[in-house]
C-alpha positions as CSV (number, residue, x, y, z in Angstrom):
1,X,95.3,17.1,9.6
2,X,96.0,20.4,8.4
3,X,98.9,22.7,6.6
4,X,97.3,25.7,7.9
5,X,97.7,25.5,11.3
6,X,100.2,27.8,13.3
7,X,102.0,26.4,16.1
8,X,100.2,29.2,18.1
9,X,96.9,27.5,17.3
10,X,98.4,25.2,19.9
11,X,98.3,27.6,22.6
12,X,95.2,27.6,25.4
13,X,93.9,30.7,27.4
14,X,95.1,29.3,29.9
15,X,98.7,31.7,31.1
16,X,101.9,29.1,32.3
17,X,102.1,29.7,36.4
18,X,105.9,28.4,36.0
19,X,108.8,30.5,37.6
20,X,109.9,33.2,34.9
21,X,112.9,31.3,33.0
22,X,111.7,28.2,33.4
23,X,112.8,25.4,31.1
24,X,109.6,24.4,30.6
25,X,108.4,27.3,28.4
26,X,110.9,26.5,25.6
27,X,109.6,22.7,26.1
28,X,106.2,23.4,25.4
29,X,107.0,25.8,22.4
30,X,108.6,23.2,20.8
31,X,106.1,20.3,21.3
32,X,103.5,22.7,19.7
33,X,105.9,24.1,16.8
34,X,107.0,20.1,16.3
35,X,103.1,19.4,15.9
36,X,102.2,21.9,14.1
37,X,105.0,21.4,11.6
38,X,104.0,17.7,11.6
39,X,100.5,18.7,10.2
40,X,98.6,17.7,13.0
41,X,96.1,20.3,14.9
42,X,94.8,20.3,18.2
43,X,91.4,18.5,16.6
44,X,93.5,15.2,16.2
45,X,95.4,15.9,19.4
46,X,95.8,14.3,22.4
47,X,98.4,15.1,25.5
48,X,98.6,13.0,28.4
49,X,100.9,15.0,31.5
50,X,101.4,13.3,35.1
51,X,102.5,15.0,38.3
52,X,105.2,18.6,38.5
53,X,105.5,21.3,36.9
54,X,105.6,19.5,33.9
55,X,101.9,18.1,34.5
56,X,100.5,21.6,33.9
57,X,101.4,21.8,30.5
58,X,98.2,19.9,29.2
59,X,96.5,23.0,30.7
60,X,98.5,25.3,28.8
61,X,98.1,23.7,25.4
62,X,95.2,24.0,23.2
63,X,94.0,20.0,22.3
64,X,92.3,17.3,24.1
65,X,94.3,17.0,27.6
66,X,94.3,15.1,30.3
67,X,95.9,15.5,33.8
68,X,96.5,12.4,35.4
69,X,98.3,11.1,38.6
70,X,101.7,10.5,39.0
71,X,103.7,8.4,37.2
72,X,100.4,7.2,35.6
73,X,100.7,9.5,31.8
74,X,102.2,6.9,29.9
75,X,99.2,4.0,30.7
76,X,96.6,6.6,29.6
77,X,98.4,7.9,26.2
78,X,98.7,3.8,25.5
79,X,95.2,3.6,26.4
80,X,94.3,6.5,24.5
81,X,96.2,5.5,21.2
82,X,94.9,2.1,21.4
83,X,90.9,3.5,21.4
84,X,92.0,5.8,18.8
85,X,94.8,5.2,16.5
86,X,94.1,7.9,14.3
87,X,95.2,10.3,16.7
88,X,98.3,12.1,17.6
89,X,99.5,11.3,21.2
90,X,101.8,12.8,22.8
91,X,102.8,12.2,26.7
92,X,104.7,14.3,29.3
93,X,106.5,14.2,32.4
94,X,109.1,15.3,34.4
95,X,112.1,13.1,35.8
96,X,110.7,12.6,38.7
97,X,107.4,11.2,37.4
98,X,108.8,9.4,34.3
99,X,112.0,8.0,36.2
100,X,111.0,7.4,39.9
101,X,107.3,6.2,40.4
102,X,106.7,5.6,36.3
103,X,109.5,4.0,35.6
104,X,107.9,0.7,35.6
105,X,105.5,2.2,33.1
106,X,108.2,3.6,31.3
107,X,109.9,0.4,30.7
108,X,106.6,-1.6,29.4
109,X,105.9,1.8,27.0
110,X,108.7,1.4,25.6
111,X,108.9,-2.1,24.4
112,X,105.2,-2.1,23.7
113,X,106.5,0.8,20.9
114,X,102.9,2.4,20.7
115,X,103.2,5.0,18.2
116,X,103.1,7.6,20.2
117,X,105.5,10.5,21.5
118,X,106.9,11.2,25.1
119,X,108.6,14.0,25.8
120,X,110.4,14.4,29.3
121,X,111.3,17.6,31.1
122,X,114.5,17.0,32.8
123,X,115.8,19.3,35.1
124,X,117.0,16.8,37.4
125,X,115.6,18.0,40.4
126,X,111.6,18.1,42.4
127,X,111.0,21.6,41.4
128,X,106.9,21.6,42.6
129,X,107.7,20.1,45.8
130,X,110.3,22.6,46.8
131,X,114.0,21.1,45.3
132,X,114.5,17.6,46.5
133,X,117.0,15.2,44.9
134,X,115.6,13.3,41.5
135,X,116.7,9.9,39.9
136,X,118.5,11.8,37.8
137,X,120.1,14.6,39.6
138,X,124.2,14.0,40.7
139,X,125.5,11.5,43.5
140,X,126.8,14.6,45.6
141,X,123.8,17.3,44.4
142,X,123.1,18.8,47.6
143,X,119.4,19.8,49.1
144,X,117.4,20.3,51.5
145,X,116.9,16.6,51.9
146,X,120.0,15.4,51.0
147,X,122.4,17.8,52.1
148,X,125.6,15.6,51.7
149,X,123.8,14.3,48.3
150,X,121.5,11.4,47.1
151,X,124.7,9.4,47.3
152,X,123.3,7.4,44.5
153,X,124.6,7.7,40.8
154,X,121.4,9.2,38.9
155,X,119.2,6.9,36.5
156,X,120.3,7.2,33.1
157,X,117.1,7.3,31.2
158,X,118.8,6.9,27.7
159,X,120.2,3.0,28.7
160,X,116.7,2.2,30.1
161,X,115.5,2.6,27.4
162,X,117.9,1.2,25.1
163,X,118.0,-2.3,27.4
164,X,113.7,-2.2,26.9
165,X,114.1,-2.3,23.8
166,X,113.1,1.5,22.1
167,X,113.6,2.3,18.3
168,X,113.8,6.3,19.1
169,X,115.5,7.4,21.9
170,X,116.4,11.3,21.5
171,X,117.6,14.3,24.2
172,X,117.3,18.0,23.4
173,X,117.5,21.3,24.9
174,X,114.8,23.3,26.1
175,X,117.0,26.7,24.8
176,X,117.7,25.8,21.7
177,X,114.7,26.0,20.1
178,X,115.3,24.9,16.9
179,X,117.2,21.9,17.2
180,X,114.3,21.3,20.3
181,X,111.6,21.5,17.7
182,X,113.4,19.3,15.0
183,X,114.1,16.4,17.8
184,X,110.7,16.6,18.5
185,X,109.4,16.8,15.0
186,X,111.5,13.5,14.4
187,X,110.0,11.9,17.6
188,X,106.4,12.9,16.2
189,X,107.4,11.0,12.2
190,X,108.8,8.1,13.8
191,X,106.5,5.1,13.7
192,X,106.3,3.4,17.1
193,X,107.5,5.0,20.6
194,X,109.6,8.3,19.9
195,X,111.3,8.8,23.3
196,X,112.7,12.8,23.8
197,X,114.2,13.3,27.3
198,X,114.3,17.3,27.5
199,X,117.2,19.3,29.4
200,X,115.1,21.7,31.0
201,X,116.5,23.8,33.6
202,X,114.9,24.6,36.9
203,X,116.0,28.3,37.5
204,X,114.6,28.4,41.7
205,X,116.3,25.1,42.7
206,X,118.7,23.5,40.8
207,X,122.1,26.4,40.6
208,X,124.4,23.2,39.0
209,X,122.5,22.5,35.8
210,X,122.4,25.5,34.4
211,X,121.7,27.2,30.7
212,X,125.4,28.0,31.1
213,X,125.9,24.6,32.1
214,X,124.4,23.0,29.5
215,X,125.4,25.3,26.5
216,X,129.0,24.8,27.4
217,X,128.4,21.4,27.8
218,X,126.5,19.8,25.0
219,X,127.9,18.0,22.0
220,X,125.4,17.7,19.1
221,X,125.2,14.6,17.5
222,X,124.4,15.8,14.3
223,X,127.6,17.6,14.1
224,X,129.4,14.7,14.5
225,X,129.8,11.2,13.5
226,X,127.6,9.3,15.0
227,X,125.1,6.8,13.5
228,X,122.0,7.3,14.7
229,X,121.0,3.9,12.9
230,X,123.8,1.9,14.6
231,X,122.7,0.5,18.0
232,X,126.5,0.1,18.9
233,X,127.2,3.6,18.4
234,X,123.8,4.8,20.3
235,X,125.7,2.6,23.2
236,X,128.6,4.3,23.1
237,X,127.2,7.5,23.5
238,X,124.3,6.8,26.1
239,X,127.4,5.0,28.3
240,X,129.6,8.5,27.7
241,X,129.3,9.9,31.3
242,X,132.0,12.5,30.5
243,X,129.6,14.4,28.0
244,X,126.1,15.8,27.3
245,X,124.7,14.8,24.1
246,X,121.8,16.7,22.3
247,X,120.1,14.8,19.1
248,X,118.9,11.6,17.8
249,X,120.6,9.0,19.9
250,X,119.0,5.8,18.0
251,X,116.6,4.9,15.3
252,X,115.6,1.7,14.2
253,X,114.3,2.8,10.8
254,X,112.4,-0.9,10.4
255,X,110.6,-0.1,13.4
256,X,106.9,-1.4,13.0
257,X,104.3,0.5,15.9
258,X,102.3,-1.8,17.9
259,X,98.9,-1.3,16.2
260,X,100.4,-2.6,13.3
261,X,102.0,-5.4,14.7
262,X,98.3,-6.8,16.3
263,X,96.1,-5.4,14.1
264,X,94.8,-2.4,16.2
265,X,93.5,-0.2,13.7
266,X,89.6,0.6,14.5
267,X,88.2,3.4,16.4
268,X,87.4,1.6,19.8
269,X,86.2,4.9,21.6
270,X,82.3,4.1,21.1
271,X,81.1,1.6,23.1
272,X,77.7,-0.3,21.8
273,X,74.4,0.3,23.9
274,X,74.2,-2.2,26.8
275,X,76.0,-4.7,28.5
276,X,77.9,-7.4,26.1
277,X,76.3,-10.4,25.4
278,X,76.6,-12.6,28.8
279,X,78.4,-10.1,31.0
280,X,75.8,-10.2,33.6
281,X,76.0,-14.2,33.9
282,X,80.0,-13.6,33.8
283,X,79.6,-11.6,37.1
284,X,77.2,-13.7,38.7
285,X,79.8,-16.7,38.3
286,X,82.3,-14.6,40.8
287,X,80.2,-13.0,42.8
């Protein structure tokens, strides 16, 4: 790790192909400021992304990256922090690929608490396929597909979570950046799963959850009082429907990462020359 790298060091070649205004620009800025105020570089750094707009931004960022198949990013950044816990890991997704086809994932992620970050854009819509309904846009949000809405209430990521079992679940805003980057930053310290769902606003499909929307709407935590560290008062405000909350939600400060817990703490990325003693008699007994 290093004190001398800029957050810009984060940033690939590679231009963003996301619609101008896009929430996901703001995203991205703050993963790379958060990491780069963290002391990692993009040396020690591994993101994971899955399907969306959200699965480019391993493309767009300057570190070891992987773009895998959706709903699939949180198995690989386990996989990858497991082979290598002296990395940083940090996963992302959208709502449709964290909450829809990964939400099984998500669950087992979270109560596995691998120290690792995952940081999801939500904008509550499909943006790369066009504007369909996600898990976590309104029960009357009208499109294309649902034109009298889902009819569903949305997923609320935030009590998922919480019921799995997570010791940091946070929610930011893409626009403001600093309080984005100092979520994120906390996500990055905490040791085990640090869980940041993202309000990032689609600007082509989604005209109800808006900047405006959201910067009338949002309460920050930290101006408040609300105990981070109290799992009752995380409750209350993940069960809150009538608000949008932006800040730590819960903590468990005695929260002990799963490489600790069994003993995972070797660099398991170089395998040894040759088959392992017996594996060829193992797969003669089964085939």
């Amino acid at each position: 790790m290093s004190s001398d790298i800029r957050f810009t060091d984060f940033k690939s070649d590679k231009q963003p192909t996301w619609c101008p205004g896009c929430g996901d620009f703001g995203t991205m800025n703050g993963m790379m400021k958060g990491l780069a105020e963290t002391g990692n570089d993009p040396d020690n750094t591994f993101v994971v992304a899955g399907i969306g707009c959200s699965g480019k931004i391993g493309t767009y960022m300057h570190s070891y990256a992987l773009h895998g198949v959706h709903g699939r990013a949180l198995p690989v950044g386990t996989g990858v922090k497991m082979a290598r816990p002296d990395i940083e890991v940090m996963v992302a997704g959208g709502d449709g690929d964290g909450y829809s086809i990964g939400a099984g994932h998500f669950v087992h992620a979270v109560r596995r608490n691998v120290d690792m970050t995952y940081v999801v854009m939500d904008n509550r819509i499909y943006g790369l396929t066009k504007g369909q309904a996600s898990p976590t846009s309104r029960e009357d949000f009208e499109t294309s597909t649902t034109p009298d809405g889902p009819k569903q209430p949305p997923v609320n990521p935030h009590a998922l979570a919480l019921a799995s079992g997570a010791t940091f679940i946070a929610q930011s805003f893409s626009s403001d950046a600093l309080r984005h980057q100092e979520i994120i930053q906390e996500a990055i310290e905490h040791d085990g799963f640090g869980f940041v769902n993202v309000y990032s606003p689609c600007v082509t499909f989604n005209d109800v959850d808006t900047y405006d929307y959201f910067r009338d709407s949002l309460v920050d935590l930290k101006e408040s009082d609300h105990d981070p560290t109290n799992r009752e008062d995380a409750k209350d405000v993940i069960l809150d429907n009538e608000k949008e909350h932006q800040g730590v939600i819960y903590q468990d400060e005695s929260s002990v990462p799963y490489h600790e817990q069994h003993g995972v703490d070797e660099d398991m990325s170089v395998l040894p020359d040759g088959a392992p003693e017996s594996a060829t008699d193992l797969v003669r007994e089964f085939y």
